[in-house]
N, C-alpha and C positions, 0 to 999 in steps of 0.2 A: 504494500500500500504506500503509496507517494504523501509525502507529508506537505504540508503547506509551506507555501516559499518564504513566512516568517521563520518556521523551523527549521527547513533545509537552509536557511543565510545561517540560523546560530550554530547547526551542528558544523557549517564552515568556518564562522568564528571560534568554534571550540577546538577543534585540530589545528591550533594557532594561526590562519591565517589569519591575515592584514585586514581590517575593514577600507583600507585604502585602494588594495586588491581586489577583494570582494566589490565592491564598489566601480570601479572601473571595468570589471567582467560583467558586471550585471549589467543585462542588456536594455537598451533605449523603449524596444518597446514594450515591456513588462509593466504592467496595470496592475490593481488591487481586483482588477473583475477577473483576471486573466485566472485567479487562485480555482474559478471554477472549472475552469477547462483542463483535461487530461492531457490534451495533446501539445494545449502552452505549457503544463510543468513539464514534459518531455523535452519541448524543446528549451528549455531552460534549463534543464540538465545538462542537455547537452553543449550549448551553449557556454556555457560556467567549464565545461570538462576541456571543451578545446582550447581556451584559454589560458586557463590556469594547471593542465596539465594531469587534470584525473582520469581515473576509470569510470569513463559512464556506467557502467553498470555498478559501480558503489552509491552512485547516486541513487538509486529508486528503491532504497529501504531505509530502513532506521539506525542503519550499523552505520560505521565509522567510513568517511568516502576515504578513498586510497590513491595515492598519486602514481603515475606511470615509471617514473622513470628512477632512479636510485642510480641501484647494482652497478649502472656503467662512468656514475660521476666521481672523478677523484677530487677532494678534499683539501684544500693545502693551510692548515696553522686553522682548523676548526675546534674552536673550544665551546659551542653548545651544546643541547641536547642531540643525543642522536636521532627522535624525533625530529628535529628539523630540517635534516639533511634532505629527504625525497620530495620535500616544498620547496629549497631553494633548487634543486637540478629539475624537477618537472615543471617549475615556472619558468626558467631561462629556458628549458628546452623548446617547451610549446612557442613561448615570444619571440625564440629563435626562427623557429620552425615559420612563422608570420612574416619575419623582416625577412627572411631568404624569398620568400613565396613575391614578396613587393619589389624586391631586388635583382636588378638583372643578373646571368651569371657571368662570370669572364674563363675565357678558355687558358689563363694563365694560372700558375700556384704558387704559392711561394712553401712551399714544405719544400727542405731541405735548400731554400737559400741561406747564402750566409748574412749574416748581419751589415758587413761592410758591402755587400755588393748591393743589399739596399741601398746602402745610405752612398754609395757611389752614384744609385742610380736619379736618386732624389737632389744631389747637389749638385749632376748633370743640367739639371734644367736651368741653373741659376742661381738655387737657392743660398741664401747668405749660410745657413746653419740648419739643420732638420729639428723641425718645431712640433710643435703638437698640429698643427693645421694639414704640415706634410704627410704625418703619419694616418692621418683622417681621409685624406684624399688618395692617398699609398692604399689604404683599408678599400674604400667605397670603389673606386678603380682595377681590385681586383675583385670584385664580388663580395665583399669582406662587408656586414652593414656592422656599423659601431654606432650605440648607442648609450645614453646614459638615464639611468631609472629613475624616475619619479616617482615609481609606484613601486613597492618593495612587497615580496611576497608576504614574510613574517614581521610582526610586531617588537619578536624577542633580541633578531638577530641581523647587522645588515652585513652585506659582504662586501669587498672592495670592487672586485671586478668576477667575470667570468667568460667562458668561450666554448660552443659548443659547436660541433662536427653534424651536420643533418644531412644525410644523403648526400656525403661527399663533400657538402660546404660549407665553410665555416660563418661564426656570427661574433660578434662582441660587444658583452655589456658590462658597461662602466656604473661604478654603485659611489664611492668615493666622493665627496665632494671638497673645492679648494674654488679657492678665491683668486688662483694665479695660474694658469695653462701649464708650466713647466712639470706641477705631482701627478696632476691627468697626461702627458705626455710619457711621462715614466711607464704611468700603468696602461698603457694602452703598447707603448713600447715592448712590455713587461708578457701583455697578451697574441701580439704579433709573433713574439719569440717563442712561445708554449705552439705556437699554429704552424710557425715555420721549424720546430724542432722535432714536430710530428709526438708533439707530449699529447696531441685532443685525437681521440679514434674516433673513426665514424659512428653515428647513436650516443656517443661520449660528451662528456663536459668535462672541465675541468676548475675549478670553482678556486678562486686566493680569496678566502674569508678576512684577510687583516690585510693595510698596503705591507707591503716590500720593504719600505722605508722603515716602518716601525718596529719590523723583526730582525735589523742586522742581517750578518753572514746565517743566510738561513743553514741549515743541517741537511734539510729536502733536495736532494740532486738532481730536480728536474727545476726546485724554483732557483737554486744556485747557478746552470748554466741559463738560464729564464733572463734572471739577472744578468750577468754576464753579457750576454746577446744584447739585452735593454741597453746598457751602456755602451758597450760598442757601435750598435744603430745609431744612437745618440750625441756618440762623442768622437766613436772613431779609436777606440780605443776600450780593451775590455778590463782596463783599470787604470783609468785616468791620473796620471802622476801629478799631484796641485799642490802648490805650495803657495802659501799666501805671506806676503811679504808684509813688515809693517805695521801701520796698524789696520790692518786686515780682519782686525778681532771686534771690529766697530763696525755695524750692519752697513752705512754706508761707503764707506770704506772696502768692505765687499765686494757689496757691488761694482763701483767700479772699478775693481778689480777684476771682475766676471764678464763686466761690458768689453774691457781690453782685450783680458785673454781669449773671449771668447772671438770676437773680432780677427782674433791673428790666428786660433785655430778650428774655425766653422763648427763653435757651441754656442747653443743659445746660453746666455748670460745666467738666466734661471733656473737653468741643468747645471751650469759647472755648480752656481752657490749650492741647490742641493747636493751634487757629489762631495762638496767639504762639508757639509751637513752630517754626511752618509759614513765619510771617511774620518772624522774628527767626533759625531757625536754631541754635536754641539748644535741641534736641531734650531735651536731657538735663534739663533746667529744666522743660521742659514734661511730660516722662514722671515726674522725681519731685516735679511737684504734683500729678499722678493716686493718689500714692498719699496725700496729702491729702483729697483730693476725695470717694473713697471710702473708706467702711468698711473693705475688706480686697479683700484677693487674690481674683481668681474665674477658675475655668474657663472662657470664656466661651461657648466652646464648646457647654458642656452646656446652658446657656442656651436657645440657638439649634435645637440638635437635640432637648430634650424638647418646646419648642416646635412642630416640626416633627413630630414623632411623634401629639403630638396633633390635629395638623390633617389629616396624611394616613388616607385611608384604605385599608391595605394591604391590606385584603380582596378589593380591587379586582384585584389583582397574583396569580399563582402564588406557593402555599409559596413555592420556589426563588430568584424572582425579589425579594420582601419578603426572605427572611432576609437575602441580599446587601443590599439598601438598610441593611436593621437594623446590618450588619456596618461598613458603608460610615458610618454613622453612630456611630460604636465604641458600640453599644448593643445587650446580647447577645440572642440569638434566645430 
């Protein structure tokens, strides 16, 4: 027996999903009349499942709904519930699964390039330094949609980023949020490298619940060479030798220090400050010469997802299933 769609939302809410989630899957045209109709709660089942990643057929009884996917997502530096894990890999999978469907494919890959023959490839065209913009456009150019969430599956737990493998092609979602392009360029850096290292199998995710930055020399020897590759895309080097002269230990001072060196060795200014951040530990030095570095404060967010907007093509998608990405992207329908 199908329960009413006030009960079927709490038993959603009670296996911790997000009411932010919940909310953005629930569909546009669901009415309080519709609660009579058998074949509106079906489709609103189903609906809810393709989504957010269940097994429709948990949905139409009173038992616990069950998510699809787990078994095949690796984990990196997760310290929640183990309950949580088949919510965050069955919701990136399904929204993966969405942004591929809206996204052209490209007949190029990058698994098994190296990092410098990116970043060869990217400073070819002109570019002063490879920035978070490059690596966005690097992404969407080869089929790659990169996105950043608005809408978080769980309440309890946010992750940094993620990448999953759907029928051969990959997807990337950015969870992190920063007020300066340079920690988002890292970790999208950080996810290009897990896709070109061939660490995401096909049906697979691979999930970095904490940034990079905040765990040190990781232990994990997929996020170790992860890294590695990140910096070298980034810098040109898979361990940047920096020495800060002076008084270099004064945020602005830093900086332009970072503005120089970067200048004379094609980094952006706000990747070296991080690496003396990363290589000294001295985060706080390193975070307030970003606000040196750049102009002001930014969303970066919005960046990233008007980015993404105009690269997908959601015509591709149902109404239904577009207004959720649109919602998922906090970008109103």
């Amino acid at each position: 027996m199908t329960d009413s769609a006030a009960s079927f939302r709490k038993r959603l809410t009670l296996m911790g999903l997000s009411e932010s989630a919940i909310s953005a899957a629930w569909p546009e045209w669901w009415s309080d009349s519709a609660d009579a109709s058998p074949s509106a709660q079906a489709e609103l089942r189903f609906s809810i499942a393709r989504k957010l990643g269940l097994d429709p057929r948990s949905l139409f009884d009173n038992g616990a709904p069950r998510f699809v996917w787990d078994e095949s997502a690796k984990y990196k530096n997760f310290s929640g519930s183990p309950g949580d894990r088949p919510a965050i890999a069955s919701f990136g999978t399904a929204l993966a699964t969405l942004l591929l469907t809206a996204t052209p494919a490209s007949e190029t890959s990058i698994v098994g390039t190296s990092a410098l023959e990116l970043r060869h490839a990217m400073l070819a065209r002109g570019r002063p330094f490879v920035e978070l913009r490059d690596l966005m456009a690097l992404s969407w150019g080869l089929g790659i949609p990169v996105v950043h969430l608005r809408v978080y599956p769980l309440t309890s737990k946010r992750m940094c980023a993620m990448s999953a493998m759907v029928a051969g092609r990959f997807a990337t979602l950015l969870a992190r949020d920063a007020a300066y392009p340079a920690p988002i360029a890292f970790h999208l850096a950080h996810e290009i490298a897990h896709i070109a290292l061939g660490h995401v199998q096909d049906g697979g995710t691979i999930i970095d619940m904490t940034d990079p930055t905040d765990e040190g020399q990781s232990e994990d020897a997929e996020e170790s060479t992860a890294d590695v590759y990140a910096l070298e895309l980034l810098t040109g080097r898979p361990k940047p030798d920096i020495v800060v002269h002076g008084q270099g230990r004064s945020a602005r001072e830093l900086a332009r220090q970072a503005r120089k060196a970067g200048a004379a060795n094609q980094i952006e200014p706000g990747t070296l400050a991080l690496c003396v951040g990363f290589l000294t530990g001295d985060w706080q030095l390193a975070n307030a010469a970003l606000r040196h570095i750049y102009s002001s404060a930014q969303a970066v967010w919005e960046q990233i997802n008007g980015f993404a907007l105009h690269q997908m093509q959601l015509d591709r998608l149902p109404e239904e299933s577009a207004s959720y990405v649109r919602a998922v992207l906090g970008s109103p329908s």
